[in-house]
N, C-alpha and C positions, 0 to 999 in steps of 0.2 A: 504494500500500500504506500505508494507515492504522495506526499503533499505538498505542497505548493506554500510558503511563509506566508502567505496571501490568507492560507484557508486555514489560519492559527490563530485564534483569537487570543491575544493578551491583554491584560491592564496596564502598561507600562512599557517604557522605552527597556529599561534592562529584559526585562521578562522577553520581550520582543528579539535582542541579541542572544539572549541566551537561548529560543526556541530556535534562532537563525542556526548555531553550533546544533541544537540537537538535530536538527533537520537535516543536515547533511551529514551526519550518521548513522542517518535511513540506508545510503547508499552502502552503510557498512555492516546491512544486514537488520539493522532496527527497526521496528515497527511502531505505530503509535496504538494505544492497546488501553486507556485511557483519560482522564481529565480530569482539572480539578476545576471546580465551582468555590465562589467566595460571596458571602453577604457585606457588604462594605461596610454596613453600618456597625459592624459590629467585630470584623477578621473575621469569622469563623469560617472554616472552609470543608469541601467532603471532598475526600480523594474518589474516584470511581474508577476503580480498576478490575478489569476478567470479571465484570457483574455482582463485587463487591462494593461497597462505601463506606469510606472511614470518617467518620466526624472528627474534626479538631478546632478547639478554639485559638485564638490568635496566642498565646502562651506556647498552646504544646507544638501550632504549625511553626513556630519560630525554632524552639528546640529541634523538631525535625531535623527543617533545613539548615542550621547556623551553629546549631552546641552538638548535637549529639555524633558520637561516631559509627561508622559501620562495621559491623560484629565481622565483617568480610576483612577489615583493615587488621581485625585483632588475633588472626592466625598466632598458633603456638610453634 
């Protein structure tokens, strides 16, 4: 599945750059499989992934993306 930065919708000029990098690591096999929704009034946001959603309030979406690490990094 091919997409076009055109048919990405973001809130933001970063978000926009940063969809620009993931988009052309479609061509390296990546799919988009996917999306997150945000209430502005409030952060909260729901991941929706493989017909899952994850509720997160603007706290723990921050920890997500900014503090926490990936248990993939913490190899023995």
């Amino acid at each position: 599945m091919k997409k076009k930065l055109e048919e990405i919708l973001t809130a933001d000029h970063n978000s926009r750059m940063t969809a620009k990098k993931v988009v052309e690591k479609l061509e390296c096999g990546y799919e988009i499989s996917g999306l997150v929704i945000i209430k502005p009034e409030t952060g909260e946001r729901c991941i929706i992934e493989m017909s899952a959603g994850r509720w997160l309030n603007k706290e723990e979406m921050r920890w997500l993306m900014h503090e926490s690490e990936s248990p993939l990094n913490n190899k023995a």
